[in-house]
SEFIZA-3560 file (N, C-alpha, C; in Angstrom, 3 decimals):
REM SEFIZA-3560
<numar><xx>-16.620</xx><yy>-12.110</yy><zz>34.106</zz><atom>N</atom></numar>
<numar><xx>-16.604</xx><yy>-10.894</yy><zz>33.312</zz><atom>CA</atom></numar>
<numar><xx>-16.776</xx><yy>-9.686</yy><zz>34.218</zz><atom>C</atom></numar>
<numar><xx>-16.465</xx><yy>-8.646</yy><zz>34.089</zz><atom>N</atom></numar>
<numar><xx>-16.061</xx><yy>-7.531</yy><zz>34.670</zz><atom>CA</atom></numar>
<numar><xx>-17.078</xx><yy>-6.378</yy><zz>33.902</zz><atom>C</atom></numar>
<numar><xx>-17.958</xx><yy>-5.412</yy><zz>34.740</zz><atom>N</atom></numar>
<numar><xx>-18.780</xx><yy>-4.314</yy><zz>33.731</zz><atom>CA</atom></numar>
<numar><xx>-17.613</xx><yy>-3.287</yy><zz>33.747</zz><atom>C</atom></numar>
<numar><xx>-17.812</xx><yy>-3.158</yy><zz>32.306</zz><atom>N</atom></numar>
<numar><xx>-16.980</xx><yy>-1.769</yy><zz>31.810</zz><atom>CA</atom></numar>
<numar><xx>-17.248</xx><yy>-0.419</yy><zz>32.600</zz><atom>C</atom></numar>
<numar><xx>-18.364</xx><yy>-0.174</yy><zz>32.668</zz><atom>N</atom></numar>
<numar><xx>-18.709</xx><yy>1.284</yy><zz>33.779</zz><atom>CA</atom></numar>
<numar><xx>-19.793</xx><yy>0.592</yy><zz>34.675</zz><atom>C</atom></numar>
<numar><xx>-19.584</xx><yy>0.545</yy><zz>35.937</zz><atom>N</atom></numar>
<numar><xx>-20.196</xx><yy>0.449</yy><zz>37.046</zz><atom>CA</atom></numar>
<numar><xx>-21.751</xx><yy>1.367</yy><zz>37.037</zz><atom>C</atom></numar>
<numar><xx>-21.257</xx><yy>2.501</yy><zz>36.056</zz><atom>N</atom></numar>
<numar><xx>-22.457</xx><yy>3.335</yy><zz>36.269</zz><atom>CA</atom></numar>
<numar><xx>-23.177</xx><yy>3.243</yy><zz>34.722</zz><atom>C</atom></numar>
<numar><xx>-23.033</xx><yy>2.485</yy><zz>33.992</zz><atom>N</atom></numar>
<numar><xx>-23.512</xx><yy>2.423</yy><zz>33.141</zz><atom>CA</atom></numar>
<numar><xx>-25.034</xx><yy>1.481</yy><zz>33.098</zz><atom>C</atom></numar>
<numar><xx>-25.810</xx><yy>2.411</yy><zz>32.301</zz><atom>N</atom></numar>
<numar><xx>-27.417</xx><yy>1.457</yy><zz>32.655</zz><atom>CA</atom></numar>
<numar><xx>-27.509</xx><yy>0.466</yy><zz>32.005</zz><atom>C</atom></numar>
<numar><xx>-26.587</xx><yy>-0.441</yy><zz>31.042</zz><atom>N</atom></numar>
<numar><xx>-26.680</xx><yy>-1.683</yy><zz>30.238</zz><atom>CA</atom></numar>
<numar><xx>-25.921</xx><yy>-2.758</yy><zz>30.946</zz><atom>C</atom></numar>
<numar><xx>-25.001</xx><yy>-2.079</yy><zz>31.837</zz><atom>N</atom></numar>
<numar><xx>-24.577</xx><yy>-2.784</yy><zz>32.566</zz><atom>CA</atom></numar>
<numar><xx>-23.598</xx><yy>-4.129</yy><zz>31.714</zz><atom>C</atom></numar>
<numar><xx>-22.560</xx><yy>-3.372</yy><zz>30.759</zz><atom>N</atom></numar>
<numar><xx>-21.798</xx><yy>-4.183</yy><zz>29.942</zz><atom>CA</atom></numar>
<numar><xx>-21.107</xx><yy>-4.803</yy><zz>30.440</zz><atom>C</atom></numar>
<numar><xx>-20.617</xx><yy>-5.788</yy><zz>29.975</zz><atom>N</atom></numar>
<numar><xx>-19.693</xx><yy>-6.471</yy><zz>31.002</zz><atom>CA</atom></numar>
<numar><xx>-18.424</xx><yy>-7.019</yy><zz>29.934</zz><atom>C</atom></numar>
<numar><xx>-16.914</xx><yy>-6.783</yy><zz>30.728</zz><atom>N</atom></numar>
<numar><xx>-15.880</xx><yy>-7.154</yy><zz>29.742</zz><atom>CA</atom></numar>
<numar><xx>-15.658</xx><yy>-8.385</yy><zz>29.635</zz><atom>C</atom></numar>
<numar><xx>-15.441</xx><yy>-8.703</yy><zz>28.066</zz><atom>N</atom></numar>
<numar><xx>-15.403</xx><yy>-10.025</yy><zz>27.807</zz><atom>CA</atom></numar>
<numar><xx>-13.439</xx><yy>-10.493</yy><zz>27.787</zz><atom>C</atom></numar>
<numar><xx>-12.933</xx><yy>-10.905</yy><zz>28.564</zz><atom>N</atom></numar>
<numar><xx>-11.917</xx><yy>-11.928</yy><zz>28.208</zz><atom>CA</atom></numar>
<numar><xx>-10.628</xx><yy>-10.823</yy><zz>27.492</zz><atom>C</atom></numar>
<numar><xx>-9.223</xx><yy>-10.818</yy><zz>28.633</zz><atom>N</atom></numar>
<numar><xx>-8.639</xx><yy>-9.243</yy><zz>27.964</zz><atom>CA</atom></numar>
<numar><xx>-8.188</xx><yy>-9.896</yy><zz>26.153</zz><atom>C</atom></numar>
<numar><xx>-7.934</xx><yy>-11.061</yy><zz>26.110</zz><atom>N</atom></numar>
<numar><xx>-7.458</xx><yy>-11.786</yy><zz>24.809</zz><atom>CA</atom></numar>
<numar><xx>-8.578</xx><yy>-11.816</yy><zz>23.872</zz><atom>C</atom></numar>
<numar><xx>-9.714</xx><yy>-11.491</yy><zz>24.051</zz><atom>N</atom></numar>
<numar><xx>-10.536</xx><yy>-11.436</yy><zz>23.111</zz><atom>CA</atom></numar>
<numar><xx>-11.271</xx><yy>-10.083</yy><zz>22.493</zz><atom>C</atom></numar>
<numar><xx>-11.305</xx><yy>-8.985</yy><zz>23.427</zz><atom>N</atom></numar>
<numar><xx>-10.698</xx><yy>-8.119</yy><zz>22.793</zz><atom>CA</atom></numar>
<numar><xx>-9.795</xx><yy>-7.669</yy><zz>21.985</zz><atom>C</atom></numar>
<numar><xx>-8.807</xx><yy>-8.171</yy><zz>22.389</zz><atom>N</atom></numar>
<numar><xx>-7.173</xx><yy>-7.855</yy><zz>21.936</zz><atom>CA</atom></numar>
<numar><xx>-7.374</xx><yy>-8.210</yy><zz>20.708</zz><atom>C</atom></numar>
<numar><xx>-7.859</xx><yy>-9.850</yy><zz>20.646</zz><atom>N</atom></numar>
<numar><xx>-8.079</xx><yy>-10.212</yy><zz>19.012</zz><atom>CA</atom></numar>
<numar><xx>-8.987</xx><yy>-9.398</yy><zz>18.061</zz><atom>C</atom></numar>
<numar><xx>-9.967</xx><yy>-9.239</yy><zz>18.644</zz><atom>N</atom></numar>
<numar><xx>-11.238</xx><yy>-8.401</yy><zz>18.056</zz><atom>CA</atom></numar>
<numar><xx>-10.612</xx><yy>-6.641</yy><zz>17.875</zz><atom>C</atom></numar>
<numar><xx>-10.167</xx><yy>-6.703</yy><zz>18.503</zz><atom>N</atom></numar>
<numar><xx>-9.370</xx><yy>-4.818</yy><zz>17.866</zz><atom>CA</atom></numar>
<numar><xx>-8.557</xx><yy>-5.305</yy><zz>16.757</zz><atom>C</atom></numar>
<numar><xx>-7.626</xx><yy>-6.545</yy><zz>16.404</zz><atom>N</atom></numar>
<numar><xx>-6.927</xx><yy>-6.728</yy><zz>15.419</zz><atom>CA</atom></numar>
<numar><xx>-7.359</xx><yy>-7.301</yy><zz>14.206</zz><atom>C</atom></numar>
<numar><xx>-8.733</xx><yy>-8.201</yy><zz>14.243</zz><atom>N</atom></numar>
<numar><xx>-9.538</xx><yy>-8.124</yy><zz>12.936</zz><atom>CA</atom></numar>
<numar><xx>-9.757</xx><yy>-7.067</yy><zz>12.748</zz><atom>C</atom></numar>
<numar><xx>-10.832</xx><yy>-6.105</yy><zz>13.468</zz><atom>N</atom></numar>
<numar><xx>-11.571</xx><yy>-5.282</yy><zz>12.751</zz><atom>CA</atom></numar>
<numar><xx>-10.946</xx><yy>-3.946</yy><zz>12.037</zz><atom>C</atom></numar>
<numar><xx>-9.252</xx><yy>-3.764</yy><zz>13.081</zz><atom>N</atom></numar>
<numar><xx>-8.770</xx><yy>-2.974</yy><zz>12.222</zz><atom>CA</atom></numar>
<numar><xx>-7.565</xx><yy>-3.605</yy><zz>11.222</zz><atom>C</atom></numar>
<numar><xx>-7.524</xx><yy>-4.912</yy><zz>10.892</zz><atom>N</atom></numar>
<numar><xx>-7.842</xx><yy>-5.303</yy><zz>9.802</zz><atom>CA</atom></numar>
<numar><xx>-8.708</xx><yy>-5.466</yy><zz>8.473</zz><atom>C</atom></numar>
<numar><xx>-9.570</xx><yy>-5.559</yy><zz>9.047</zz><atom>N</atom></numar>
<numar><xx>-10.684</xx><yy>-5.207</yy><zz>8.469</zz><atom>CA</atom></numar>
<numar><xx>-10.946</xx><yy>-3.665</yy><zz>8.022</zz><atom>C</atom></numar>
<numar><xx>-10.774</xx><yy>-2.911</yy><zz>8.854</zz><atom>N</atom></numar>
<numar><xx>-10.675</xx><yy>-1.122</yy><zz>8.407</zz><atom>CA</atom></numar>
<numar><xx>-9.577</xx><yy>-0.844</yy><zz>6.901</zz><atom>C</atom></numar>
<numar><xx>-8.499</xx><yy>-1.633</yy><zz>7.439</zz><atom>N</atom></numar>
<numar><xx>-7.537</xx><yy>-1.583</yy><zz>6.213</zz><atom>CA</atom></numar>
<numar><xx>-7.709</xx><yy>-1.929</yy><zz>5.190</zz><atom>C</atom></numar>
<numar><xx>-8.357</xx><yy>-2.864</yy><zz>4.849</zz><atom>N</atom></numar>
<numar><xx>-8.702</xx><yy>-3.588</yy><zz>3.797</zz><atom>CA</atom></numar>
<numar><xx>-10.102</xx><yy>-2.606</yy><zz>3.087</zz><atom>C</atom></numar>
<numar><xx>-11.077</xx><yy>-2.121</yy><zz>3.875</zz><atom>N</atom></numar>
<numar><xx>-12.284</xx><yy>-1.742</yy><zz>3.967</zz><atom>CA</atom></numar>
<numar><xx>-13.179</xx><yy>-0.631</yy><zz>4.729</zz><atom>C</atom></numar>
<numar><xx>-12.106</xx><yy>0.625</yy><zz>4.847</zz><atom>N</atom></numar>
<numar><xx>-13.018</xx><yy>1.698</yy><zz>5.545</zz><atom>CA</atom></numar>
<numar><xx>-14.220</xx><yy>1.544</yy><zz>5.826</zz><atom>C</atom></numar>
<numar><xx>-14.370</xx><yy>2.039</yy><zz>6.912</zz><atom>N</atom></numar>
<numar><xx>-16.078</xx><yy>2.050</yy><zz>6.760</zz><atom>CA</atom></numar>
<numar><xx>-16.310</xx><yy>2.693</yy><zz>8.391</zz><atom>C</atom></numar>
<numar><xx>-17.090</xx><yy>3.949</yy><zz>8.175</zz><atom>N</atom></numar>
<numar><xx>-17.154</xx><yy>4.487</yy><zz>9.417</zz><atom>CA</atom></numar>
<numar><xx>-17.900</xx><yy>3.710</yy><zz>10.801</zz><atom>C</atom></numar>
<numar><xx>-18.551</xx><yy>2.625</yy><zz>10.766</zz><atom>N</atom></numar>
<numar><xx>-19.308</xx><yy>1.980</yy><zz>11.731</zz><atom>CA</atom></numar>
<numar><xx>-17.719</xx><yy>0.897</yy><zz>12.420</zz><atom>C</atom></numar>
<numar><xx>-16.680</xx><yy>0.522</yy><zz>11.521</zz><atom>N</atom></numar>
<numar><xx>-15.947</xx><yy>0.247</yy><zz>12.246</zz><atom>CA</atom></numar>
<numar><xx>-15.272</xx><yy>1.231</yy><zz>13.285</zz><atom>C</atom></numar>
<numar><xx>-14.796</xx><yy>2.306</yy><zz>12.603</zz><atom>N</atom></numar>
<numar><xx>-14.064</xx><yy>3.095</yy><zz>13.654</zz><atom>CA</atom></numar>
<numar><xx>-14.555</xx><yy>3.570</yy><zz>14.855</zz><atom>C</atom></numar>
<numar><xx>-15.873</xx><yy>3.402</yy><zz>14.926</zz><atom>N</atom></numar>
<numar><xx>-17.139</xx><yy>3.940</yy><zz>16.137</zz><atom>CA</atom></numar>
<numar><xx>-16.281</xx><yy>2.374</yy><zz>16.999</zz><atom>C</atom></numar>
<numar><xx>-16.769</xx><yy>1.057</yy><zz>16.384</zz><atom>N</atom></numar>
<numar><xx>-16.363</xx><yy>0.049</yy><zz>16.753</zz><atom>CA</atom></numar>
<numar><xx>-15.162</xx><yy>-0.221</yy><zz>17.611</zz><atom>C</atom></numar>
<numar><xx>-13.703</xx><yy>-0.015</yy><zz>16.582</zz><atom>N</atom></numar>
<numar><xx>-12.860</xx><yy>0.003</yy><zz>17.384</zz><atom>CA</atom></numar>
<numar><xx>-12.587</xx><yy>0.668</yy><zz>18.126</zz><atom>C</atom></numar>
<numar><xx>-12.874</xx><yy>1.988</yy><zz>18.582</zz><atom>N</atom></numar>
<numar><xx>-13.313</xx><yy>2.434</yy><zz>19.635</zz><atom>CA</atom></numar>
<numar><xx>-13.663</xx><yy>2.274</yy><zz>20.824</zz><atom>C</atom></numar>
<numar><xx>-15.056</xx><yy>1.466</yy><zz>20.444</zz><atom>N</atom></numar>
<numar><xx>-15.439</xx><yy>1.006</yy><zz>21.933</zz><atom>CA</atom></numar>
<numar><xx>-14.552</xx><yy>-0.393</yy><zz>21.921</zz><atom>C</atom></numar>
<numar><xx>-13.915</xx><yy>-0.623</yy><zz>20.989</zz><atom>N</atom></numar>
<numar><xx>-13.254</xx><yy>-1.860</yy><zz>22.358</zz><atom>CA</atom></numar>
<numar><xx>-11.753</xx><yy>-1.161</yy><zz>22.948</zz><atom>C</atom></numar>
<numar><xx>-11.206</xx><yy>-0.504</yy><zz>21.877</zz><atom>N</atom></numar>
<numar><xx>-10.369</xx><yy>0.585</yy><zz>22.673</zz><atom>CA</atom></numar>
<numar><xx>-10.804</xx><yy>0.479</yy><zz>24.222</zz><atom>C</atom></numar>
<numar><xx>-11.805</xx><yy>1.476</yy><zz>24.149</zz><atom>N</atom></numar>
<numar><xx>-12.090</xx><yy>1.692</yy><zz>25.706</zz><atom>CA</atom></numar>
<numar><xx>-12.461</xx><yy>0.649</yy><zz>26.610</zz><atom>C</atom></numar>
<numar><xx>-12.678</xx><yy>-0.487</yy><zz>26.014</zz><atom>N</atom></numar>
<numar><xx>-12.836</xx><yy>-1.719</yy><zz>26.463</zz><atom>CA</atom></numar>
<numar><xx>-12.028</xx><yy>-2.105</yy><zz>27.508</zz><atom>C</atom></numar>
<numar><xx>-10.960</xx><yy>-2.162</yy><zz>26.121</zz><atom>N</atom></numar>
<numar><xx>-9.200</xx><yy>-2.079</yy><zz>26.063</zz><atom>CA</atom></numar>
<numar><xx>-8.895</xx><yy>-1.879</yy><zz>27.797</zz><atom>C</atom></numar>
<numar><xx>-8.999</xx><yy>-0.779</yy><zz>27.883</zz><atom>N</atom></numar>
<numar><xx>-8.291</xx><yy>-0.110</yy><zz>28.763</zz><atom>CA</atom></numar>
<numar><xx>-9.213</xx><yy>0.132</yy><zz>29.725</zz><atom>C</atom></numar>
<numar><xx>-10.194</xx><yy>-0.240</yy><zz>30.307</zz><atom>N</atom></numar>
<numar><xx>-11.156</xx><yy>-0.380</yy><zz>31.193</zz><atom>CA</atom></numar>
<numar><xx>-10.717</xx><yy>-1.555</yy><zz>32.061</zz><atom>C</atom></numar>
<numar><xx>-9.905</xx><yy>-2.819</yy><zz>31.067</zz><atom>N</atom></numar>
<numar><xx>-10.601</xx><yy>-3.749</yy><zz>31.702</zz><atom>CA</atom></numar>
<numar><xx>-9.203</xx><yy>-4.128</yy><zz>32.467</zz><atom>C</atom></numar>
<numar><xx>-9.418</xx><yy>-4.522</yy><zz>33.859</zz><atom>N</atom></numar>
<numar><xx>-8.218</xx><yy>-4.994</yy><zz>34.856</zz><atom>CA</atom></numar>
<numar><xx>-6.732</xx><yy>-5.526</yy><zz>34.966</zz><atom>C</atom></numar>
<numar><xx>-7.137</xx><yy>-6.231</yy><zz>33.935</zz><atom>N</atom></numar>
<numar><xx>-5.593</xx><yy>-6.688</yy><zz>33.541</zz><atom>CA</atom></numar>
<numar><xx>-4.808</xx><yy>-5.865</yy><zz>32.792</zz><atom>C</atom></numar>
<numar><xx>-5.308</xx><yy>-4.731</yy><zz>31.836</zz><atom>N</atom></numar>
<numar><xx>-4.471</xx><yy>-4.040</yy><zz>31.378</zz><atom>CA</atom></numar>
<numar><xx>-4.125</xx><yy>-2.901</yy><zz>32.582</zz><atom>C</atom></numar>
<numar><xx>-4.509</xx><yy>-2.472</yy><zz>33.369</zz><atom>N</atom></numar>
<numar><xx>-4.611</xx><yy>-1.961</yy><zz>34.498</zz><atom>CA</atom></numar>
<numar><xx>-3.141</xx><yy>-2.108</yy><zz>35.420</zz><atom>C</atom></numar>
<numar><xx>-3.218</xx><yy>-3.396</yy><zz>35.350</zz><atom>N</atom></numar>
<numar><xx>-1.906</xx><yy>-4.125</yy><zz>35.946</zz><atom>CA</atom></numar>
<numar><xx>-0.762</xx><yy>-4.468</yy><zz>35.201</zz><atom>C</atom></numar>
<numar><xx>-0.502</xx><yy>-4.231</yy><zz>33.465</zz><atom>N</atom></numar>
<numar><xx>0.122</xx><yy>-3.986</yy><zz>32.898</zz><atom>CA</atom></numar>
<numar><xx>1.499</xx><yy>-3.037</yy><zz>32.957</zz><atom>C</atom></numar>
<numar><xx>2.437</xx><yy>-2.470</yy><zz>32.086</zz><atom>N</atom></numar>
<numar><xx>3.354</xx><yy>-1.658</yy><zz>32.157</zz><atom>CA</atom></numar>
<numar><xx>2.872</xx><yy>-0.242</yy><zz>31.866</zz><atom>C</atom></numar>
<numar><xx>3.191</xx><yy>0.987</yy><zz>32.612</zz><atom>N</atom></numar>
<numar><xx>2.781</xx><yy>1.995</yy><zz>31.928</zz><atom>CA</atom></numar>
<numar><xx>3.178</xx><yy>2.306</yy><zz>30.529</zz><atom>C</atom></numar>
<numar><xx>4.028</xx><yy>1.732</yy><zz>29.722</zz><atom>N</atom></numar>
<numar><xx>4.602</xx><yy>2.020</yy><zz>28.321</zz><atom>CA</atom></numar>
<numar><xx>3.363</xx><yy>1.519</yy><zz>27.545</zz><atom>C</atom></numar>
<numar><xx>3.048</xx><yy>0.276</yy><zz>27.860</zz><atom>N</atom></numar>
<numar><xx>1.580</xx><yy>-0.699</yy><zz>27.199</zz><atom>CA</atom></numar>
<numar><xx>0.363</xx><yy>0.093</yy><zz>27.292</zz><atom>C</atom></numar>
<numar><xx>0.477</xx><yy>0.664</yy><zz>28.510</zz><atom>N</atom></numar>
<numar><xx>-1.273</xx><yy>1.056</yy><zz>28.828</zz><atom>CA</atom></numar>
<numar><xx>-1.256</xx><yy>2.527</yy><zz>27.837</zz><atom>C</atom></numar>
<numar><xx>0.254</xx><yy>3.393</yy><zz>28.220</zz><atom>N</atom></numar>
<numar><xx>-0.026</xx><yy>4.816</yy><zz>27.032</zz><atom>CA</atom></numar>
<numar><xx>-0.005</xx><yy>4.280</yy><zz>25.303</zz><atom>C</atom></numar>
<numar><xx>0.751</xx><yy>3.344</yy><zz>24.753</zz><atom>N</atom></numar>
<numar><xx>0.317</xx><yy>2.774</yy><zz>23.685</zz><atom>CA</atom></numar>
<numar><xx>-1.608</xx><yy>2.565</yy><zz>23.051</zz><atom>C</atom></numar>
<numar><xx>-1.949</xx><yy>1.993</yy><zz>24.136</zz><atom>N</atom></numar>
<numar><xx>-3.289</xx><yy>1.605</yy><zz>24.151</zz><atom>CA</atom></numar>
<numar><xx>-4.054</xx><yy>2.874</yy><zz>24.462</zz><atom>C</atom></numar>
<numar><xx>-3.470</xx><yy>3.948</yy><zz>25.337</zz><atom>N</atom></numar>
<numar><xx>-4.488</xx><yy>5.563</yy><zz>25.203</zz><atom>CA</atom></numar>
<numar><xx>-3.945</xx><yy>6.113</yy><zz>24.006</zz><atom>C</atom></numar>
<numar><xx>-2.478</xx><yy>5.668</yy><zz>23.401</zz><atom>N</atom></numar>
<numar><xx>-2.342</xx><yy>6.309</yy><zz>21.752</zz><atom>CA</atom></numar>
<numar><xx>-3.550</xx><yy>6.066</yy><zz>20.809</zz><atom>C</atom></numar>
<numar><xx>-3.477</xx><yy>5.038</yy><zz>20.732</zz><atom>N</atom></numar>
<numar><xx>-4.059</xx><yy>3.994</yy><zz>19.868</zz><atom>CA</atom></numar>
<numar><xx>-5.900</xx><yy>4.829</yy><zz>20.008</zz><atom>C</atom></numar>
<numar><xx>-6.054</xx><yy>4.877</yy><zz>21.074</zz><atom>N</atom></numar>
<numar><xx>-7.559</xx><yy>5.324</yy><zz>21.534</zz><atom>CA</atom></numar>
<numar><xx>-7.288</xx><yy>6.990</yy><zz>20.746</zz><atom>C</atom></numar>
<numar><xx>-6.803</xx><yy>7.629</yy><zz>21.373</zz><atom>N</atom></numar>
<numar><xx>-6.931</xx><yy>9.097</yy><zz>21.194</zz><atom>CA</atom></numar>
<numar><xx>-6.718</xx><yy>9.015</yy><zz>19.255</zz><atom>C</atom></numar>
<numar><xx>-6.235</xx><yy>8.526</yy><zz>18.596</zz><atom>N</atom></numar>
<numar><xx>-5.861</xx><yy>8.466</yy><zz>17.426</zz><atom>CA</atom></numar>
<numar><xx>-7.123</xx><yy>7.922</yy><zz>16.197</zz><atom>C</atom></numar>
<numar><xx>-7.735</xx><yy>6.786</yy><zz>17.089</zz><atom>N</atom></numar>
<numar><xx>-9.166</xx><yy>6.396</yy><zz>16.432</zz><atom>CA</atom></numar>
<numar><xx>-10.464</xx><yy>7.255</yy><zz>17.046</zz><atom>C</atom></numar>
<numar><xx>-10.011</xx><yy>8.136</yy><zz>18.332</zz><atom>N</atom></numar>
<numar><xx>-11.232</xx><yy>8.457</yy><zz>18.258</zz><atom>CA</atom></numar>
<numar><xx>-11.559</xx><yy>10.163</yy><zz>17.326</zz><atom>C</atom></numar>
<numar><xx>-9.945</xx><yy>10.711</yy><zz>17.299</zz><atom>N</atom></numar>
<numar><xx>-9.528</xx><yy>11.730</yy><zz>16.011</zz><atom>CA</atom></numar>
<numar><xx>-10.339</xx><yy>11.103</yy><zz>14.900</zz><atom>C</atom></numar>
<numar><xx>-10.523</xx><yy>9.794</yy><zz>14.269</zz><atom>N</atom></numar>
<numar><xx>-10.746</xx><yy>9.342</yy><zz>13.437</zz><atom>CA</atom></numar>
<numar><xx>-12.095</xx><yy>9.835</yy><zz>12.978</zz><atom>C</atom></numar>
<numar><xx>-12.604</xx><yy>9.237</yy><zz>14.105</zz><atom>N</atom></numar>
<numar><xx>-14.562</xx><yy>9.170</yy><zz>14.570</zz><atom>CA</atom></numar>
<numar><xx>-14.989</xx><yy>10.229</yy><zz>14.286</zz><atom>C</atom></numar>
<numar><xx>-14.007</xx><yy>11.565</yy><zz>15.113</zz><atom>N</atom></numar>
<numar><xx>-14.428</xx><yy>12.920</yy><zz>14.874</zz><atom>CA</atom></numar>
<numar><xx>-14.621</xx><yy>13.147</yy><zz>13.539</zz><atom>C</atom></numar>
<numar><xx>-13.234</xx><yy>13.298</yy><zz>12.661</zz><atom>N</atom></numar>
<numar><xx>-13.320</xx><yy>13.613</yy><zz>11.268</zz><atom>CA</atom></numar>
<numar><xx>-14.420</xx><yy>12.947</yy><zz>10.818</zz><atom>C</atom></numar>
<numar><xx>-14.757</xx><yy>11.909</yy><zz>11.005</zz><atom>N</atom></numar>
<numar><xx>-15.805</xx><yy>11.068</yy><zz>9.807</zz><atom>CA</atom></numar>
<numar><xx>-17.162</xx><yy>11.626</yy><zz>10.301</zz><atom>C</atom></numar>
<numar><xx>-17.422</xx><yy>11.964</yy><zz>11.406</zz><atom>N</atom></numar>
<numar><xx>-18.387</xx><yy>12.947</yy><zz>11.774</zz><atom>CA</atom></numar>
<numar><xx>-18.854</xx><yy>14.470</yy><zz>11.323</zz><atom>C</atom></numar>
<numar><xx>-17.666</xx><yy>14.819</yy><zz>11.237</zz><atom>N</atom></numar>
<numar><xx>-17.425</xx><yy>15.905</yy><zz>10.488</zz><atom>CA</atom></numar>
<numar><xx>-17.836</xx><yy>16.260</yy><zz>8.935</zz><atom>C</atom></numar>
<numar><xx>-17.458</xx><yy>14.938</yy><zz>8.042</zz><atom>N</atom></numar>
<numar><xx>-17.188</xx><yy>14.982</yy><zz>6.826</zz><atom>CA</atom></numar>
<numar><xx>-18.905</xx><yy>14.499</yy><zz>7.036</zz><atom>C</atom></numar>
<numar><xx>-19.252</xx><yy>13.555</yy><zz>7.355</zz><atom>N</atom></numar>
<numar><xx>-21.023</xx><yy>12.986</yy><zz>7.660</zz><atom>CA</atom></numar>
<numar><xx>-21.767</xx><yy>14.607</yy><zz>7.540</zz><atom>C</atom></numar>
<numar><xx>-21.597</xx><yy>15.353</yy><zz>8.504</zz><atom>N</atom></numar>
<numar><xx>-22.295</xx><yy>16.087</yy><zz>8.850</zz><atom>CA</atom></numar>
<numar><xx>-22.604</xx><yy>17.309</yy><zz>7.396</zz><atom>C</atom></numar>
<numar><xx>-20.927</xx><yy>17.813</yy><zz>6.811</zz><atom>N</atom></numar>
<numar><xx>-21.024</xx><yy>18.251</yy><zz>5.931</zz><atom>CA</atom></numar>
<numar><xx>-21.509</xx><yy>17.901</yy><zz>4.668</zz><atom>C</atom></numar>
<numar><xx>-22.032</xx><yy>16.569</yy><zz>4.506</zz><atom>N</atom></numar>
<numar><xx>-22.228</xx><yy>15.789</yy><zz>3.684</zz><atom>CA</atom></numar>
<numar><xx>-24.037</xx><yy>15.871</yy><zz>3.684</zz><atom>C</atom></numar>
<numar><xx>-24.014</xx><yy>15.882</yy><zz>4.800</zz><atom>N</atom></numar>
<numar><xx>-25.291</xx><yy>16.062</yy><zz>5.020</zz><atom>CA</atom></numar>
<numar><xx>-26.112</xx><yy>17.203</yy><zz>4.777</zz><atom>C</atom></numar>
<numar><xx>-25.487</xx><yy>18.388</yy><zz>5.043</zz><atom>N</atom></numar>
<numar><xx>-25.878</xx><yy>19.865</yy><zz>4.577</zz><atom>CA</atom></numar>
<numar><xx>-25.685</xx><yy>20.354</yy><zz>3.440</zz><atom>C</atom></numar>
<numar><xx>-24.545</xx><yy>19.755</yy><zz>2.459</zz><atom>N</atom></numar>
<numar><xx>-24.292</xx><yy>19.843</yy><zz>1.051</zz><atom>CA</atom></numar>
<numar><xx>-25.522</xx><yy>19.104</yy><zz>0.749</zz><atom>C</atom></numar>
<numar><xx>-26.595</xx><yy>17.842</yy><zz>0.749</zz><atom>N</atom></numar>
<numar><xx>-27.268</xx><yy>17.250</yy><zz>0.310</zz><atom>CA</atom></numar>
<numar><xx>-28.613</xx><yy>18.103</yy><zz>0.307</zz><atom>C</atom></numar>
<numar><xx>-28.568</xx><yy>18.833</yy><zz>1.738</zz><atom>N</atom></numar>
<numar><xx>-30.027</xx><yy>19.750</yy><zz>2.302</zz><atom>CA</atom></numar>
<numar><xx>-30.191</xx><yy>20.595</yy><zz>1.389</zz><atom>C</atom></numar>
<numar><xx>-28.982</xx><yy>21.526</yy><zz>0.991</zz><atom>N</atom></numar>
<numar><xx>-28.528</xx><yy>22.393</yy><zz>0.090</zz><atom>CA</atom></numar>
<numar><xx>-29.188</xx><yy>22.404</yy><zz>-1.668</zz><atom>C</atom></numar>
<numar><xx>-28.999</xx><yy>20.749</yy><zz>-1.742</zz><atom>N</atom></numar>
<numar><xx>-29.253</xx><yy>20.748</yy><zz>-2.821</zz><atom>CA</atom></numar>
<numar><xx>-30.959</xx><yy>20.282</yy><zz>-3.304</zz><atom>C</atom></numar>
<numar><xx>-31.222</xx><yy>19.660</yy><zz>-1.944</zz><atom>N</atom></numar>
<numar><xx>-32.832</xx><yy>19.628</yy><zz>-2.280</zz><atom>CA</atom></numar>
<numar><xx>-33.870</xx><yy>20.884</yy><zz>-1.148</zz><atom>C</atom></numar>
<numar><xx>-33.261</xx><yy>22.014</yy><zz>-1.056</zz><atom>N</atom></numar>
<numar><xx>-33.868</xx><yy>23.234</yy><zz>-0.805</zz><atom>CA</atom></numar>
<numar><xx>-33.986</xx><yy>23.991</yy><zz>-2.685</zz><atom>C</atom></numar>
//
């Protein structure tokens, strides 16, 4: 296994590029079927997983910008649901001031 950031203090380490691969395709299976903002945080980090880890590295550049689509597009996602969280949150403050 391979650590995702060298400089990272958990010192993660990538699991297997095919098991990722699978695990981004349940869970955003799973998204489809079942929004839910803790996935999109999710697919995310394996996004970056994704594309951290060596073998995609050595891939085609057409594959690897697919896979920074794919990233930049869920992490748009993350933002909005952050967004809508946050406002959600101050409409609530709002109402018990």
């Amino acid at each position: 296994m391979r650590c995702l950031d060298s400089n990272a203090s958990d010192g993660e380490e990538l699991p297997d590029v095919t098991v990722i691969q699978t695990a981004l395709c349940y869970l955003m299976t799973r998204y489809a079927s079942r929004p839910c903002a803790g996935l999109i945080i999710t697919i995310v980090h394996h996004l970056r997983m994704l594309l951290a880890h060596p073998d995609i590295a050595s891939q085609s550049e057409d594959r690897r910008k697919i896979h920074r689509e794919l990233l930049r597009q869920w992490q748009a996602m993350a933002e909005q649901q952050q967004k809508t969280d946050a406002h959600r949150v101050r409409s609530q403050q709002v109402v018990w001031h």
